[in-house]
C-alpha positions in Angstrom: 0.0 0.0 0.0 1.2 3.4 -1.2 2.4 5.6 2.1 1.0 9.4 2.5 2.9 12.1 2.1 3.2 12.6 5.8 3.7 8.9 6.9 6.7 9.0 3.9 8.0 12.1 5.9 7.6 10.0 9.1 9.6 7.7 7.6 12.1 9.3 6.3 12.9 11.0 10.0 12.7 7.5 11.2 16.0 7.0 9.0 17.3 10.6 10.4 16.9 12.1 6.7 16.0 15.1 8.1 16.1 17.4 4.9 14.3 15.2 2.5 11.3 14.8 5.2 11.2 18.6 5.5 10.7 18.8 1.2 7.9 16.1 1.5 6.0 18.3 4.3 6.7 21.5 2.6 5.0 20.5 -0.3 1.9 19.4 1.5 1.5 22.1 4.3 -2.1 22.8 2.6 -3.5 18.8 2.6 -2.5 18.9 6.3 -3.4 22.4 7.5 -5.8 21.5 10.4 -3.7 18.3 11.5 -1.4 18.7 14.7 0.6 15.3 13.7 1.8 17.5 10.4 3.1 20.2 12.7 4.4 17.7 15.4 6.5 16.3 12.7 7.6 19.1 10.9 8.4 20.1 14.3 10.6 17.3 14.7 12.3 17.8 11.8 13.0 20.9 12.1 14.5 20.4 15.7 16.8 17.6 14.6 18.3 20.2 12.0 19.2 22.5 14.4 16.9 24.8 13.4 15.0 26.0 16.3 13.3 28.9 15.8 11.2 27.2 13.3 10.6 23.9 15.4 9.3 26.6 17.7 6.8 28.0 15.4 5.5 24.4 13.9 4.7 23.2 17.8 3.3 26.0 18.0 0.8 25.9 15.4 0.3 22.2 16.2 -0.8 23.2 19.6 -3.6 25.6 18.6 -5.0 22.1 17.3 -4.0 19.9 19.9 -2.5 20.3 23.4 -1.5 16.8 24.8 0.5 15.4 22.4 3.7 13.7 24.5 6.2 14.6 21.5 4.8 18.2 21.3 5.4 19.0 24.7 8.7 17.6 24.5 9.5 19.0 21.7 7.9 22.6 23.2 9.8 22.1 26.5 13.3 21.2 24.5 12.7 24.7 22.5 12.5 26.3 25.7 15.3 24.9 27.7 17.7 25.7 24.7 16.0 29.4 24.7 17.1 29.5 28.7 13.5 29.2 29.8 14.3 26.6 32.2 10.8 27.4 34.1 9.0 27.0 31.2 10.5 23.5 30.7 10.6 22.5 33.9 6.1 22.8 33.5 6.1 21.0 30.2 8.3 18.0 31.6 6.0 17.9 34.1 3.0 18.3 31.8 4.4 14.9 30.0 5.0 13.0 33.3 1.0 13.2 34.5 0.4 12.3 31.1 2.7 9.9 30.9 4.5 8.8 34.0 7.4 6.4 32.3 8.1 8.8 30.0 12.5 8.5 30.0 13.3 11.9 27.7 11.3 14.3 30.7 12.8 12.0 33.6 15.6 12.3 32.0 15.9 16.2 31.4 13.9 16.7 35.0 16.8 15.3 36.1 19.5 17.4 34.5 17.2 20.5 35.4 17.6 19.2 38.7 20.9 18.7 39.1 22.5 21.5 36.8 20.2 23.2 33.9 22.4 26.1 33.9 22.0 27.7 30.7 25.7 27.4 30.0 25.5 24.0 30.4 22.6 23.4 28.0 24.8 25.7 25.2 27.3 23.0 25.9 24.8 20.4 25.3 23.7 22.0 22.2 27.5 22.6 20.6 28.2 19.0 21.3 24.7 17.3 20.3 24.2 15.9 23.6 21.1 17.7 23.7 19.1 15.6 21.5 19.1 13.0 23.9 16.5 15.6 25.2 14.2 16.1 21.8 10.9 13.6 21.3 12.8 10.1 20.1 13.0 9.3 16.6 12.6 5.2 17.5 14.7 2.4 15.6 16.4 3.5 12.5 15.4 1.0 9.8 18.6 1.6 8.2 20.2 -0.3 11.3 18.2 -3.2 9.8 19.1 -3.2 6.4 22.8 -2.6 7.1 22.5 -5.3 9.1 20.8 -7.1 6.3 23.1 -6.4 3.5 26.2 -7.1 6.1 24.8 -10.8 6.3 24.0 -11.4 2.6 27.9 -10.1 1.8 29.4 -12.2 4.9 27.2 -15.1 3.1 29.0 -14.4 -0.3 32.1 -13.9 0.9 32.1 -17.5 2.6 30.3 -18.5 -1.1 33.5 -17.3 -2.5 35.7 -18.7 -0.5 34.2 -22.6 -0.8 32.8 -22.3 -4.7 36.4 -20.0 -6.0 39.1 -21.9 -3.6 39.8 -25.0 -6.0 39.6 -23.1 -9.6 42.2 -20.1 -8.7 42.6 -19.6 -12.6 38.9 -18.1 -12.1 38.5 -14.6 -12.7 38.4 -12.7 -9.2 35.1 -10.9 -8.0 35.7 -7.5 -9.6 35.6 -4.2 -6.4 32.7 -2.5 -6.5 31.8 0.5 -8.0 32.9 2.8 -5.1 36.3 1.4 -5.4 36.3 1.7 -8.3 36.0 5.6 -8.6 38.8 6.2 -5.8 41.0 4.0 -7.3 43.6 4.9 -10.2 44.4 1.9 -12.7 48.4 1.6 -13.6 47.5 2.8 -17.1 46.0 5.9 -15.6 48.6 6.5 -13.0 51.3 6.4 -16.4 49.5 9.3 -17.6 48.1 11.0 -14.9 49.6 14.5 -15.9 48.4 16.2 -18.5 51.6 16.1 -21.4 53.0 19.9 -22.7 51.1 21.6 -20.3 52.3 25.3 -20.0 53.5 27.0 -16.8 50.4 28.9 -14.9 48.2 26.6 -17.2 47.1 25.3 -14.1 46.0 26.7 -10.7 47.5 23.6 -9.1 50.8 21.4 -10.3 50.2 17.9 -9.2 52.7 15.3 -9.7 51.6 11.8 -10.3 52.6 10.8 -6.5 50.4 13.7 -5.8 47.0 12.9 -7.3 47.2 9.5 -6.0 47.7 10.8 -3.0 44.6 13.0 -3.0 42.6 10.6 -4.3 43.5 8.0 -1.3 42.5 11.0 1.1 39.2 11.5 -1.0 38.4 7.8 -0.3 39.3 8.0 3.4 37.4 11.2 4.3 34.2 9.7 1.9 34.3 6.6 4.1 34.2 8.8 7.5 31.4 10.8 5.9 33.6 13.6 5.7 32.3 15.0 2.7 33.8 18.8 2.7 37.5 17.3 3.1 36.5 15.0 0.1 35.4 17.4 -2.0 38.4 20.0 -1.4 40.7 17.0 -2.0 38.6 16.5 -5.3 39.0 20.0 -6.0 42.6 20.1 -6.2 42.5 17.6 -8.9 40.3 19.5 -11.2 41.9 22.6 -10.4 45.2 20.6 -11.5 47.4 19.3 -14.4 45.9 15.9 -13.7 44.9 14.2 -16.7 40.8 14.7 -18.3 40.3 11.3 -17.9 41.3 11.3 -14.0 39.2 14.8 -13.8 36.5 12.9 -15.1 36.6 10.8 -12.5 36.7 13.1 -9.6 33.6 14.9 -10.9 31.8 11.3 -10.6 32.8 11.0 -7.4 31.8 14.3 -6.4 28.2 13.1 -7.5 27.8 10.9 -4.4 28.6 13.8 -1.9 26.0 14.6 0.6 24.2 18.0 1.3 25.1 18.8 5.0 23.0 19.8 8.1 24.0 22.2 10.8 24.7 19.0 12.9 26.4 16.8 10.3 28.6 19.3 8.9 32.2 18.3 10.2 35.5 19.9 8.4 34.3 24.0 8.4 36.2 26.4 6.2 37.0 29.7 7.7 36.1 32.8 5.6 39.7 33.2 5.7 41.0 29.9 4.3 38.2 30.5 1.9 39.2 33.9 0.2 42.6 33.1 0.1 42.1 30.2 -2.1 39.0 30.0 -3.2 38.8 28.1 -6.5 39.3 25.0 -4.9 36.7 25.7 -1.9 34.2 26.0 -4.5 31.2 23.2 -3.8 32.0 23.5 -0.7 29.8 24.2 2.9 30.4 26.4 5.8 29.1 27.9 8.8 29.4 31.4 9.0 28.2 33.8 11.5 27.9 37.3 11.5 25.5 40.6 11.1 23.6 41.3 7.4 22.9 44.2 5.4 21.6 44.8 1.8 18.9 42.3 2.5 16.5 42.0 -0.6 13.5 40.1 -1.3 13.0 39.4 -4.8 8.9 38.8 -6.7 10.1 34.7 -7.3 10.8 34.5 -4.1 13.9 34.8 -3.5 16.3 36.9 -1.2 19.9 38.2 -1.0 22.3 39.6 1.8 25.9 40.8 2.4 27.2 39.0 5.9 29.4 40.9 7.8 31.7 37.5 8.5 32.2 37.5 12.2 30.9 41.0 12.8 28.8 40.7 16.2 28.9 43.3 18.2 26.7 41.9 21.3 29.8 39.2 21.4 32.9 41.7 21.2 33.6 40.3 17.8 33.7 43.9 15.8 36.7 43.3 13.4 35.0 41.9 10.2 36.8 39.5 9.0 34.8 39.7 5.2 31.7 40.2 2.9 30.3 37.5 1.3 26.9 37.4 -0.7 24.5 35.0 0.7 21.8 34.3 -1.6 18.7 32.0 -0.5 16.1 30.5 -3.9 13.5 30.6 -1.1 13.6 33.4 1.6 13.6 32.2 5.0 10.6 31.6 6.7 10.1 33.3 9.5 12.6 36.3 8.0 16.3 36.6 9.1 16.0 39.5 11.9 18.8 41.8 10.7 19.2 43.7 14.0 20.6 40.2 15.5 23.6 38.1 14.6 23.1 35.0 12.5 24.3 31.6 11.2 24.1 30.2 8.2 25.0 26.8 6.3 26.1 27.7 3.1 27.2 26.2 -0.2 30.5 28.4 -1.2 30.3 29.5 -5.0 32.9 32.0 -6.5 31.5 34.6 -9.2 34.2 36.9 -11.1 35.9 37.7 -7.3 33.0 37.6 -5.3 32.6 34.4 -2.8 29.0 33.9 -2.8 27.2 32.1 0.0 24.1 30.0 -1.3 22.2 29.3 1.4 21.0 25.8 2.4 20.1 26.9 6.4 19.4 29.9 9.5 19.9 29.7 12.5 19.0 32.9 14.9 18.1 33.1 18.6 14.5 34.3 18.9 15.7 36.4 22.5 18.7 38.2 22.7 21.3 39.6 20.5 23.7 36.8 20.8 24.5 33.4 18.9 25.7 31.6 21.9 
């Protein structure tokens, strides 16, 4: 039975694709408009992003419908222990427990309330993730299963291998996957792995051949850590290079599996400053910046532009900009970036003429105060 679009998006957070479950809701916010489990989820989604202020504004819609809902109020009283509102939370905890007297997420944050629940300790929680052990639970990943799964069925051909392959050696070997494939250079393309009568300056980067093995062996470590930025820089450096079309090719494929990062999942940032002073081979890829905008426009499709001051805050002490980048969003930001506070955003770096230009992929503001910690 085909699912709705709403039990696909509850699905999909199931798995923790956070960002794909948020395009299936957003594209049925008007099927679902007087149903709290829409806004619970979006909610949820929302909240595992890192994106608060709008987690805040989906439970809140979800509780003009509906008020006893054990993941709204967790994910209300979450919202307002990150926010410093530790009263606040302290009654929705409370709230879940007479509703629900096992419940272990408001034991457990009763607990920590009780015990610390200094606000500095909860922006620790937050910078290290901790905090989600806090947020409504997301349940078994199904993808635990299927890894599972698939482990088994290749342990099972593995052994098939060994007893069907072990008395023909002459037999052709099991050929590596595809992956391995695209981060491995053959000895025919490692022979010519420059590109022949190349001039001086041709080339942003000079590779030798050691070289662009060597980046694509880092490419194929950081991939397999999920370290997708550090992948894609490494990748860069080959296309930027002397390195052969063929081997170019190649990195471009690669480049094809990378991930879109969250707030949460991003881990190797770039620096404004490593950025602008080389750029070309940042290009593709994401950073968290924070700072103060101005020139904010809103454009008839939709759309909307800003300069960010890069690390311009003045309610932090931080009032030597470091840069100006354009940051430029298909969709404007919903609810709109306050421009009298300092934000974050997650950004895809671009570089037009000598401009770096920030296209935005997330916002992150504090709804009270003029701070970002």
């Amino acid at each position: 039975m085909a699912r709705s679009s709403l039990d696909t998006a509850k699905y999909l957070i199931k798995r923790r694709k956070f960002q794909m479950a948020m395009r299936f809701l957003e594209n049925c916010e008007e099927d679902y408009e007087q149903v709290a489990e829409f806004y619970i989820t979006y909610g949820i989604a929302y909240l595992y992003s890192g994106i608060y202020g709008k987690a805040s504004e989906m439970f809140r819609k979800a509780r003009e419908i509906s008020v006893s809902n054990p993941n709204l109020l967790l994910g209300q009283a979450v919202v307002f222990l990150i926010r410093g509102e530790k009263n606040k939370a302290l009654q929705y905890y409370i709230e879940v427990l007479d509703n629900d007297p096992g419940n272990s997420t408001a034991k457990r944050a009763l607990e920590f309330i009780r015990v610390d629940g200094e606000f500095e300790s909860v922006v620790k929680m937050k910078e290290t993730g901790e905090i989600k052990k806090f947020f409504p639970p997301l349940g078994f990943n199904p993808n635990v299963i299927r890894n599972i799964i698939v482990s088994g069925l290749c342990l099972g051909l593995i052994c098939s291998a060994v007893v069907f392959f072990k008395p023909a050696p002459r037999r052709v070997p099991v050929a590596v996957n595809s992956i391995e494939q695209k981060f491995s250079l053959s000895e025919d393309e490692l022979l010519n792995a420059v590109q022949l009568n190349d001039k001086p300056g041709e080339f942003p980067v000079a590779l030798t051949t050691k070289e662009i093995k060597a980046s694509f062996s880092d490419a194929k470590k950081y991939f397999a850590s999920s370290r997708d930025n550090a992948c894609q820089l490494e990748l860069n450096r080959i296309i930027n290079s002397n390195a052969s079309d063929h081997i170019k090719q190649k990195a471009k494929e690669v480049m094809d599996l990378l991930q879109e990062p969250t707030f949460d999942s991003l881990k190797d940032n770039y620096s404004y400053s490593q950025v602008a002073a080389d750029p070309i081979n940042y290009a593709g890829c994401y950073a968290i910046w924070d700072g103060m905008i101005t020139n904010s426009v809103f454009y008839e499709d939709g759309s909307w532009k800003c300069d960010l001051l890069v690390d311009y805050i003045p309610s932090e002490n931080k009032t030597f900009q470091v840069g100006l980048c354009h940051v430029v969003f298909d969709k404007a930001p919903e609810p709109s970036v306050d421009q009298t506070k300092p934000v974050r955003f997650l950004g895809k770096i671009t570089i037009k003429g000598n401009d770096i230009v920030f296209s935005g992929r997330g916002v992150y503001q504090q709804l009270k105060g003029t701070s970002l910690k």
